[in-house]
VOVEX-177268 format. One record per atom (N, C-alpha, C): residue number from 0; residue in one letter; x, y, z. Coordinates in steps of 0.05 Angstrom, whole numbers. Layout:
<sites>
[site NUM; "A"; [X; Y; Z]]
...
</sites>
This chain:
<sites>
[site 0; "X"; [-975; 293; 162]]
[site 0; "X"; [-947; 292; 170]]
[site 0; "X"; [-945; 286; 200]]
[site 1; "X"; [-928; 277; 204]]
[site 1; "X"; [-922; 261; 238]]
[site 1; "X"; [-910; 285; 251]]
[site 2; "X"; [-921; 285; 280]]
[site 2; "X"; [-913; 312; 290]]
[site 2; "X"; [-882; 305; 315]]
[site 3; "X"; [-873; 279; 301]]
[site 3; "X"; [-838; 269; 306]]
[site 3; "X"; [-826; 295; 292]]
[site 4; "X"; [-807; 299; 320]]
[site 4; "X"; [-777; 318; 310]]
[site 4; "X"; [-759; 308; 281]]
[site 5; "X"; [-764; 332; 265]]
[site 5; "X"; [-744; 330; 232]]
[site 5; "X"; [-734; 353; 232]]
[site 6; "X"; [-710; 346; 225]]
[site 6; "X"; [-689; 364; 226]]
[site 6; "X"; [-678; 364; 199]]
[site 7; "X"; [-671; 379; 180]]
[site 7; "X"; [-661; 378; 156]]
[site 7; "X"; [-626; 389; 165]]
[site 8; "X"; [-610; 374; 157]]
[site 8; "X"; [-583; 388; 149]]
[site 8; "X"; [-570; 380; 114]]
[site 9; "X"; [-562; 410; 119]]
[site 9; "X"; [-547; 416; 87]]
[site 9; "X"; [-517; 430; 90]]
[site 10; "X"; [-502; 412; 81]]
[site 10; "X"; [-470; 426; 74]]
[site 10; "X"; [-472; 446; 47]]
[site 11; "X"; [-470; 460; 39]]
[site 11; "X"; [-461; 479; 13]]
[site 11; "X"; [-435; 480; 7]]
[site 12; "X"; [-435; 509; 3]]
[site 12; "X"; [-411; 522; -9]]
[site 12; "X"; [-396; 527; 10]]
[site 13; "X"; [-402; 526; 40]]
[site 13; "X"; [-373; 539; 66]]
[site 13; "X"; [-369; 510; 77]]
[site 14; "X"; [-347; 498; 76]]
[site 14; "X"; [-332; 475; 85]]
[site 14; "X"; [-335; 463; 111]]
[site 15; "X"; [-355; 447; 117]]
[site 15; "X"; [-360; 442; 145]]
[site 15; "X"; [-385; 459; 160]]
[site 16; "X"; [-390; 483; 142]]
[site 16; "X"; [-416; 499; 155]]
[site 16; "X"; [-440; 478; 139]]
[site 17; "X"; [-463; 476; 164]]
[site 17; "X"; [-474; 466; 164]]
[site 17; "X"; [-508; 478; 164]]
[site 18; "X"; [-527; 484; 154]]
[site 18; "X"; [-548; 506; 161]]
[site 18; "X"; [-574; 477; 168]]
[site 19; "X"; [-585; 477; 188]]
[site 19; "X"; [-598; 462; 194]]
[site 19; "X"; [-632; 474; 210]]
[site 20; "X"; [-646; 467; 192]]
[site 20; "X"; [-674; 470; 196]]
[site 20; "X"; [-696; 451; 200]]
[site 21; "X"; [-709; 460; 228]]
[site 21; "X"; [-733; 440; 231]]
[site 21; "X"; [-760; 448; 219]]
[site 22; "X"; [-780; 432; 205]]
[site 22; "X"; [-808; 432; 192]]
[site 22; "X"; [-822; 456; 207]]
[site 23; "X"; [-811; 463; 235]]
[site 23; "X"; [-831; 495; 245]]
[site 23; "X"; [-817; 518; 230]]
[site 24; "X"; [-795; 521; 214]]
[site 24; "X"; [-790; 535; 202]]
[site 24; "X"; [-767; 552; 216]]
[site 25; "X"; [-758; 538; 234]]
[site 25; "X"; [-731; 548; 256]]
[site 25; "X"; [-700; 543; 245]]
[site 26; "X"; [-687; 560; 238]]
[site 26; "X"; [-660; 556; 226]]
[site 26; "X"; [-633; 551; 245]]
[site 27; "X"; [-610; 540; 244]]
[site 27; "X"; [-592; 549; 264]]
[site 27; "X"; [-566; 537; 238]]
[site 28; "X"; [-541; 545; 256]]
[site 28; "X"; [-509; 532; 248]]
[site 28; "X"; [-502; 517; 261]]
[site 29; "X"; [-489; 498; 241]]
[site 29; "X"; [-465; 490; 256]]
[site 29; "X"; [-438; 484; 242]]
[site 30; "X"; [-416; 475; 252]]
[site 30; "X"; [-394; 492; 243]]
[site 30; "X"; [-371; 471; 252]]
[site 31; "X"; [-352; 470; 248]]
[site 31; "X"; [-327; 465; 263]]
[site 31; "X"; [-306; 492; 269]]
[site 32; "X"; [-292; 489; 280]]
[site 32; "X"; [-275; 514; 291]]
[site 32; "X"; [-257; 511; 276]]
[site 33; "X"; [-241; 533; 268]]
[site 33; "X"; [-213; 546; 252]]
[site 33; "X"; [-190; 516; 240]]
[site 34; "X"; [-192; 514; 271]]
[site 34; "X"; [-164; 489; 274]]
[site 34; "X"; [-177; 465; 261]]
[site 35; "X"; [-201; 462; 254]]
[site 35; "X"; [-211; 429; 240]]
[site 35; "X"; [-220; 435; 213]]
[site 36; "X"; [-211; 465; 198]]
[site 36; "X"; [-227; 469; 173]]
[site 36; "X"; [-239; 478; 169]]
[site 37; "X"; [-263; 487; 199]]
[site 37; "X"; [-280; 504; 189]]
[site 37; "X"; [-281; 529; 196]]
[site 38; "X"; [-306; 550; 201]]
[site 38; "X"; [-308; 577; 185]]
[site 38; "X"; [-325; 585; 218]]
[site 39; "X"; [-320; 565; 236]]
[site 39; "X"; [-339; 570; 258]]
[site 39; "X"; [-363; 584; 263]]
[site 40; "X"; [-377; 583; 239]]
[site 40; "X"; [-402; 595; 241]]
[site 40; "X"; [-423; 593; 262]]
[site 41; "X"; [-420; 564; 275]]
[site 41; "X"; [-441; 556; 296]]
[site 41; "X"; [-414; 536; 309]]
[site 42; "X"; [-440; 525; 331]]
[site 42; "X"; [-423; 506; 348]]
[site 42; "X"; [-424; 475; 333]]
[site 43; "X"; [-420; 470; 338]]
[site 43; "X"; [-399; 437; 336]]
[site 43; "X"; [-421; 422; 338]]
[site 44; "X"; [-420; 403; 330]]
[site 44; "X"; [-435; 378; 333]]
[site 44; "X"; [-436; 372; 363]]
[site 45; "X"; [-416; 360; 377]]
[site 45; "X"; [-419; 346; 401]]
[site 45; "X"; [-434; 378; 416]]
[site 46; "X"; [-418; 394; 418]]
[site 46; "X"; [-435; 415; 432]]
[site 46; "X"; [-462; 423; 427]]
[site 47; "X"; [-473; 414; 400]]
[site 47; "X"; [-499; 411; 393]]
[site 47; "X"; [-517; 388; 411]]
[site 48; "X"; [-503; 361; 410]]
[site 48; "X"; [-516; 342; 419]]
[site 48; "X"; [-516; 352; 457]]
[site 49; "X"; [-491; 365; 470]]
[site 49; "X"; [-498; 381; 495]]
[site 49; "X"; [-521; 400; 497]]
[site 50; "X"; [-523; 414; 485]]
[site 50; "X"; [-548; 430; 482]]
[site 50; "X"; [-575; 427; 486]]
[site 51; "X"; [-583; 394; 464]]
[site 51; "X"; [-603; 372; 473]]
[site 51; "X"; [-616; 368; 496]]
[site 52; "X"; [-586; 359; 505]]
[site 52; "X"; [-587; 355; 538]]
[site 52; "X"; [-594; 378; 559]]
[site 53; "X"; [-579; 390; 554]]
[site 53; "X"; [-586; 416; 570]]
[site 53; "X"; [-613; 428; 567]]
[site 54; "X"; [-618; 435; 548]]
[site 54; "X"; [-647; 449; 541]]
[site 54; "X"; [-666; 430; 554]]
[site 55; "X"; [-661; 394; 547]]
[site 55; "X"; [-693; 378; 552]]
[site 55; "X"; [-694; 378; 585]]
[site 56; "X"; [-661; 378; 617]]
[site 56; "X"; [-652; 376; 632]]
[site 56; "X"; [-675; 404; 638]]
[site 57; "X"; [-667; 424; 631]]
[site 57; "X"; [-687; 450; 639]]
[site 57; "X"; [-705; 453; 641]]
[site 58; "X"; [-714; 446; 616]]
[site 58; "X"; [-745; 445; 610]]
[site 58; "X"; [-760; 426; 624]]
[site 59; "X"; [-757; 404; 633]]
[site 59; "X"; [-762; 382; 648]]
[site 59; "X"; [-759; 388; 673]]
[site 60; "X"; [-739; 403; 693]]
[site 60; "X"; [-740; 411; 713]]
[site 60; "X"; [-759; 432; 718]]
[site 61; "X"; [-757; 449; 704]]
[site 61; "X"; [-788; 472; 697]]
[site 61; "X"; [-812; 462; 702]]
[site 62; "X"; [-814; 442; 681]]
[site 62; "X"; [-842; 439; 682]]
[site 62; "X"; [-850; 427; 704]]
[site 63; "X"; [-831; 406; 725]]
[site 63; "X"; [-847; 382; 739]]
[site 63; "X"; [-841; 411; 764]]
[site 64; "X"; [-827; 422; 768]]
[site 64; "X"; [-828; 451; 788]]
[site 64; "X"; [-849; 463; 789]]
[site 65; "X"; [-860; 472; 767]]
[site 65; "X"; [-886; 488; 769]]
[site 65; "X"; [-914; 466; 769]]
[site 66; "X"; [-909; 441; 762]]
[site 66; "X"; [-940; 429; 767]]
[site 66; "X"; [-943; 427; 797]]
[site 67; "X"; [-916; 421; 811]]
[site 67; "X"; [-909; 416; 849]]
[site 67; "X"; [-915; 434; 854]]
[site 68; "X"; [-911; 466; 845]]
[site 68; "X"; [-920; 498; 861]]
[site 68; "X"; [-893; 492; 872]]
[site 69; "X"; [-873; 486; 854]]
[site 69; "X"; [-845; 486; 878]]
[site 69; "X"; [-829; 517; 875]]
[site 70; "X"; [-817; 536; 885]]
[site 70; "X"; [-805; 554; 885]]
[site 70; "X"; [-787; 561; 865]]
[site 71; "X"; [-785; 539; 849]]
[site 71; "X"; [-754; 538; 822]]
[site 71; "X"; [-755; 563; 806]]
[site 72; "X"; [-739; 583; 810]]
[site 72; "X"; [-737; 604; 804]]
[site 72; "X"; [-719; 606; 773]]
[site 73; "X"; [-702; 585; 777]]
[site 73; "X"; [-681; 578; 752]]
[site 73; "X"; [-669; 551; 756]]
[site 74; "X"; [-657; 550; 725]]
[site 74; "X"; [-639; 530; 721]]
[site 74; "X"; [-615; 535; 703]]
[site 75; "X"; [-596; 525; 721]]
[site 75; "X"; [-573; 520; 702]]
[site 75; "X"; [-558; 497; 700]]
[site 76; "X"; [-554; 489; 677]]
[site 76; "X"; [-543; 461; 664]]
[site 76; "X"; [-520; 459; 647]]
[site 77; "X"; [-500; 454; 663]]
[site 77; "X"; [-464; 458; 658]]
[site 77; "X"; [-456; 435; 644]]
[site 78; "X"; [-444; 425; 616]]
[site 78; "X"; [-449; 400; 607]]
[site 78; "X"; [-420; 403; 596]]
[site 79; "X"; [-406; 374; 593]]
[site 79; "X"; [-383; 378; 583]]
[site 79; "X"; [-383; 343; 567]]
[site 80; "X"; [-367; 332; 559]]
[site 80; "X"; [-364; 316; 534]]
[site 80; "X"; [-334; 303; 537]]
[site 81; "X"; [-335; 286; 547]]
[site 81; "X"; [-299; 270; 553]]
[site 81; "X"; [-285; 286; 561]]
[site 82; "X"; [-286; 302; 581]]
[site 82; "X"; [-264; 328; 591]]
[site 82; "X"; [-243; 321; 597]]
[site 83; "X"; [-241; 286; 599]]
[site 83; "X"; [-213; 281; 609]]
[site 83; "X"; [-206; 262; 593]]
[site 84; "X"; [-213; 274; 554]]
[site 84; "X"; [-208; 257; 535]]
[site 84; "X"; [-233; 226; 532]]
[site 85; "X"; [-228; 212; 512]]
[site 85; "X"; [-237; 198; 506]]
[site 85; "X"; [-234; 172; 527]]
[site 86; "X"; [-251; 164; 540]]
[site 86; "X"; [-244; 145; 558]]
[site 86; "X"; [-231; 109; 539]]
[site 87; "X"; [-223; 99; 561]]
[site 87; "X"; [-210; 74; 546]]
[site 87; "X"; [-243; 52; 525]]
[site 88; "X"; [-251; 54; 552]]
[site 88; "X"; [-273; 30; 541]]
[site 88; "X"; [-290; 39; 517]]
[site 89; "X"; [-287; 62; 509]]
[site 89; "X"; [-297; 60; 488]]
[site 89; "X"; [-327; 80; 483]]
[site 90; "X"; [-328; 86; 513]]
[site 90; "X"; [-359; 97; 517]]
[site 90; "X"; [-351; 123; 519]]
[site 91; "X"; [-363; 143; 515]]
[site 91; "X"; [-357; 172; 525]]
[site 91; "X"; [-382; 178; 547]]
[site 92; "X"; [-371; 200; 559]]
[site 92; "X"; [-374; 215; 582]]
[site 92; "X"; [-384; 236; 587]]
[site 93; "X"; [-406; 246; 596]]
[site 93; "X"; [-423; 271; 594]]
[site 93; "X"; [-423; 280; 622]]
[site 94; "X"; [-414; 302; 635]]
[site 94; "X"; [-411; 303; 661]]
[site 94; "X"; [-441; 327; 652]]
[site 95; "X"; [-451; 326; 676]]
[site 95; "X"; [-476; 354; 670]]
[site 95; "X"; [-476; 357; 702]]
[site 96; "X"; [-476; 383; 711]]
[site 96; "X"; [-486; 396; 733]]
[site 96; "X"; [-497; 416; 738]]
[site 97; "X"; [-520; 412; 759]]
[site 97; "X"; [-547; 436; 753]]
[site 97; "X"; [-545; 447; 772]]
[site 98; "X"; [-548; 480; 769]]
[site 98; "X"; [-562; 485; 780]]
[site 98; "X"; [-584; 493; 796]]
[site 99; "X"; [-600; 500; 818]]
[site 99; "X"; [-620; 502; 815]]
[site 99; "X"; [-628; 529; 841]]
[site 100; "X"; [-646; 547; 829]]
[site 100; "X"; [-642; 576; 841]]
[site 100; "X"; [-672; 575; 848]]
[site 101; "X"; [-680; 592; 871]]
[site 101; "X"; [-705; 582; 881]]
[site 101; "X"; [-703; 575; 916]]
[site 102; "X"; [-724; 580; 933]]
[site 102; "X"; [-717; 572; 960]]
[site 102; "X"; [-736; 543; 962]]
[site 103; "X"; [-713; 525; 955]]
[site 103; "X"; [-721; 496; 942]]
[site 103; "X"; [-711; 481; 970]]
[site 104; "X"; [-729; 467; 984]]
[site 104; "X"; [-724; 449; 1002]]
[site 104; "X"; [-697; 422; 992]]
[site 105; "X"; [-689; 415; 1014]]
[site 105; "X"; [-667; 391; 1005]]
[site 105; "X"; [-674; 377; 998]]
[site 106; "X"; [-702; 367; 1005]]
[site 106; "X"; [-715; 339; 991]]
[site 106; "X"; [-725; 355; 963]]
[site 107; "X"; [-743; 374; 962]]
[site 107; "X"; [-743; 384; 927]]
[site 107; "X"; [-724; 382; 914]]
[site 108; "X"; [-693; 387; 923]]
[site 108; "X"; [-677; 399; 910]]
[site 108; "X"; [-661; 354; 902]]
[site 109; "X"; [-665; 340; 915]]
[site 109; "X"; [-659; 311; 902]]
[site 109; "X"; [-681; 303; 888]]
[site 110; "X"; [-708; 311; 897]]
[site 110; "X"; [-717; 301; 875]]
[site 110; "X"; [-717; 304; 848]]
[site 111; "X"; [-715; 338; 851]]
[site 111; "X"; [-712; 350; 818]]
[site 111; "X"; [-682; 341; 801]]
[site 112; "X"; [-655; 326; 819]]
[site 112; "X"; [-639; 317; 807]]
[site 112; "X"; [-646; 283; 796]]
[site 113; "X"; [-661; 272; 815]]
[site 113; "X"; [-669; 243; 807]]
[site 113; "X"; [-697; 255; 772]]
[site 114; "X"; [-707; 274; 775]]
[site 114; "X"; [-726; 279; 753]]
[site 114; "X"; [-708; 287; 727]]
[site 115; "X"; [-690; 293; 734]]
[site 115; "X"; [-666; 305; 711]]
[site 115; "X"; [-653; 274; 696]]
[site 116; "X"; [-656; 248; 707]]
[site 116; "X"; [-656; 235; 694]]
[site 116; "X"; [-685; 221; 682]]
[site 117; "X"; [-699; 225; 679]]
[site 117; "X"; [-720; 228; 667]]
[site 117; "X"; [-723; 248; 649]]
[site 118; "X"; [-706; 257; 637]]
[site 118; "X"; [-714; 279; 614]]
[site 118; "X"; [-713; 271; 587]]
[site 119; "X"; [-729; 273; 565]]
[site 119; "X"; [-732; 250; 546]]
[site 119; "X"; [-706; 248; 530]]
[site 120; "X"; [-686; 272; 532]]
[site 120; "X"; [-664; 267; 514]]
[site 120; "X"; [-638; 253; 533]]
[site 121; "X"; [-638; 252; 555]]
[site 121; "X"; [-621; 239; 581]]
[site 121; "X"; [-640; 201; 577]]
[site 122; "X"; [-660; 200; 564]]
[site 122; "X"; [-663; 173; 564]]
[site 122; "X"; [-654; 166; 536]]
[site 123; "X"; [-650; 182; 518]]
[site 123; "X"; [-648; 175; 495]]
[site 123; "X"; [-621; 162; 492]]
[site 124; "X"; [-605; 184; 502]]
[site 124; "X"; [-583; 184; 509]]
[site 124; "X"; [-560; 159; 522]]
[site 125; "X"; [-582; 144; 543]]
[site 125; "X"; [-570; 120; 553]]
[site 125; "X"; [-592; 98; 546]]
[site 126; "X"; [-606; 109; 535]]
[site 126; "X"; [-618; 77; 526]]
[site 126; "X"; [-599; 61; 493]]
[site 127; "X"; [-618; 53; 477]]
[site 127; "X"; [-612; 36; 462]]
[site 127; "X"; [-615; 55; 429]]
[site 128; "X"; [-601; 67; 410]]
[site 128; "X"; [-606; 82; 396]]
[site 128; "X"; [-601; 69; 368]]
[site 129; "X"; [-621; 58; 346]]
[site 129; "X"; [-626; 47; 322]]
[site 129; "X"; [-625; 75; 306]]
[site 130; "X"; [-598; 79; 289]]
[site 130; "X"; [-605; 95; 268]]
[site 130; "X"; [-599; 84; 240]]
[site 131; "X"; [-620; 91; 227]]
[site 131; "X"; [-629; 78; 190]]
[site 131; "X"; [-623; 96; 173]]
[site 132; "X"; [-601; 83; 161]]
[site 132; "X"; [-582; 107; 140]]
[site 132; "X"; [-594; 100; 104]]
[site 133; "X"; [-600; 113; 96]]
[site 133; "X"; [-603; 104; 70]]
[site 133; "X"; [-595; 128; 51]]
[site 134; "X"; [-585; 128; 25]]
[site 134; "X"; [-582; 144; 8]]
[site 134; "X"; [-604; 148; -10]]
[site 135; "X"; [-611; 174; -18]]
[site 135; "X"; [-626; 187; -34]]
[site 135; "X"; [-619; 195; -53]]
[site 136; "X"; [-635; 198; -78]]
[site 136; "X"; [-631; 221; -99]]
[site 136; "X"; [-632; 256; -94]]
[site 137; "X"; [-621; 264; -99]]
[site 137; "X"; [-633; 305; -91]]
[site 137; "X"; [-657; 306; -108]]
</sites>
């Protein structure tokens, strides 16, 4: 088996709840809220795809912190999703702002924002994304 991210999602019996599991055997929800139908069991899709971001933004600032011996004590990664609606052209809008706790020099503290675009889900994100839909039998 290929050690590529798989994610299984399944709709059931609750309208919009969603139970989604990866091959390590890790469960979570997701849901829509009251006002769209659903049962808000978990967060939302787009707030899911924020999450992505945020988690790989952290984890990526972490790691390239501690191979430097840099002071990075924490991170926090504030993410929001068209906050000022759907823009015209068609693209949407991810505002993210970090921040970063630690007695982190000014030059550490740009580089670790220029490394935050380097995080594999922030390239995924603006690069070029092929997805292959096909229908199955159960």
């Amino acid at each position: 088996m290929s050690n590529s991210p798989h994610v299984t999602a399944v709709s059931a019996a609750v309208p919009y709840t969603v139970t989604l599991e990866d091959h390590a055997g890790h469960q979570w929800l997701a849901d829509e809220p009251p006002a769209a139908g659903g049962a808000d069991q978990g967060p939302g899709p787009h707030a899911l795809l924020l999450s992505s971001l945020g988690a790989c933004t952290a984890i990526t600032l972490r790691m390239y912190a501690e191979r430097k011996g840099w002071p990075l004590t924490g991170v926090k990664v504030d993410l929001t999703f068209n906050s000022e609606g759907a823009p015209a052209t068609g693209r949407s809008d991810i505002h993210r702002r970090i921040a970063l706790q630690g007695a982190l020099s000014a030059e550490q503290r740009e580089k670790l924002l220029e490394i935050a675009t380097r995080c594999p889900i922030h390239r995924v994100l603006t690069g070029e994304v092929r997805i292959v839909s096909a229908l199955v039998h159960p």
